[in-house]
Each structure stands twice: as C-alpha cells, then as structure tokens.
C-alpha positions in Angstrom: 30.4 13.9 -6.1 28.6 17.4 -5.8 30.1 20.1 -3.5 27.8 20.9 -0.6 27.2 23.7 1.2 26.3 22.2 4.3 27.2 23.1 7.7 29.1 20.5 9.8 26.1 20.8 12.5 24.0 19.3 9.2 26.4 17.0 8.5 26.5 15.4 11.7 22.6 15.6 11.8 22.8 13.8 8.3 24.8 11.1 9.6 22.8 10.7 12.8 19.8 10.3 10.5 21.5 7.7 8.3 22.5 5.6 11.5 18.9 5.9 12.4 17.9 4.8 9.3 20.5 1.8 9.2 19.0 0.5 13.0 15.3 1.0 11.2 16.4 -1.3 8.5 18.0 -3.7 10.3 15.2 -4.3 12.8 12.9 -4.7 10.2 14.8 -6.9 8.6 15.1 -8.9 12.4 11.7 -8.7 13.2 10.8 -10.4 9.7 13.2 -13.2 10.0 11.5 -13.9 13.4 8.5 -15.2 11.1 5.8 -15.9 13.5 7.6 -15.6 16.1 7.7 -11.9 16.4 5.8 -10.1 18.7 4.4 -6.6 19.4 7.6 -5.8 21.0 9.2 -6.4 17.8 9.5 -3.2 15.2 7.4 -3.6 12.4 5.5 -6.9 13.6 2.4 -5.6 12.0 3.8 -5.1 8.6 3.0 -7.7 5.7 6.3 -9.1 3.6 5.6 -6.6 1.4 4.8 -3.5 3.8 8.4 -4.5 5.1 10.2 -4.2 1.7 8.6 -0.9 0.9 9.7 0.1 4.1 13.0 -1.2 3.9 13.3 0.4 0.1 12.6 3.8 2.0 14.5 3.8 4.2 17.8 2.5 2.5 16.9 4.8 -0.7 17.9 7.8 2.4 21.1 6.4 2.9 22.0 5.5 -1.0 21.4 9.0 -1.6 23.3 10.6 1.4 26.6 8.2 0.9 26.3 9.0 -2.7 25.4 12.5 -3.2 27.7 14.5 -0.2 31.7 13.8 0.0 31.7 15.9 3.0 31.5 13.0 5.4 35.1 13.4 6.6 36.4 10.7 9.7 32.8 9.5 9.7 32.6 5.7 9.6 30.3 4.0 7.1 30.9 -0.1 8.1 27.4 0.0 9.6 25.0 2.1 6.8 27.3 0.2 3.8 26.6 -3.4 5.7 22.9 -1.9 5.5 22.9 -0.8 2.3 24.0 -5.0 1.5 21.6 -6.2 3.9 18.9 -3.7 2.4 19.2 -5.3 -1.0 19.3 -9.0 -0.5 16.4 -8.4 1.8 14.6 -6.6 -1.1 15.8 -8.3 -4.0 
C-alpha cells in the first residue's frame, strides 16, 4: 500500500465517509429485496434493478479504493465496509 500524507482529521473524515457509504449500500440493497413492497420511505424505492446496481457499484467502488489504497487506517474497524464490500458484490454480480 502507498504512503499517505493525510492528516488524521482526513482520515477520520475518510472513514466516516466509507461508513456512509456502507449504510447507502446496504439500504439499497434492503429496499430492493422489499420488491414491491418498498415504499417511498424506503431509500432508493424509485430506482429500477439496474439504477440500484449502478448505484451500488458507486458506491462500493469508494470503499474498494479507500480500504485498498491508504494503510493509515490504524484501530479503525472494517467488519461493517468489508461485510459491504461482500454484500456489494453478490448484489451486483
């Protein structure tokens, strides 16, 4: 992994962002498997099957590239964007 120059204030913002990312990605992924049943109250209830991949795609390409490019994470805990990144790709796949 490439050294980074970041600051730990934009490392924490990073992370926040890839959390962010994971919860966007997950209730996409929720909302779809409601099928019809999802409402407007749902995220992403509007979207198409394929509007939801692409958006899925998006969003997990952000964390793939943060997990994989910067090894200055430090005691931060990736169970949540890696279960994502899983979820991400059978959802898209």
């Amino acid at each position: 992994m490439p050294d980074t120059d970041r600051t730990t204030e934009e490392m924490v913002q990073a992370y926040k962002a890839c959390l962010d990312g994971a919860n966007t990605v997950a209730a996409v992924i929720a909302t779809h498997a409601k099928g019809d049943g999802a409402t407007s109250e749902d995220y992403a209830h509007e979207m198409t099957h394929n509007q939801k991949k692409e958006r899925v795609v998006r969003s997990v390409s952000y964390l793939k590239y943060q997990k994989d490019t910067y090894s200055d994470w430090g005691d931060k805990d990736f169970t949540v964007i890696n279960a994502t990144i899983t979820a991400a790709d059978n959802f898209t796949g």
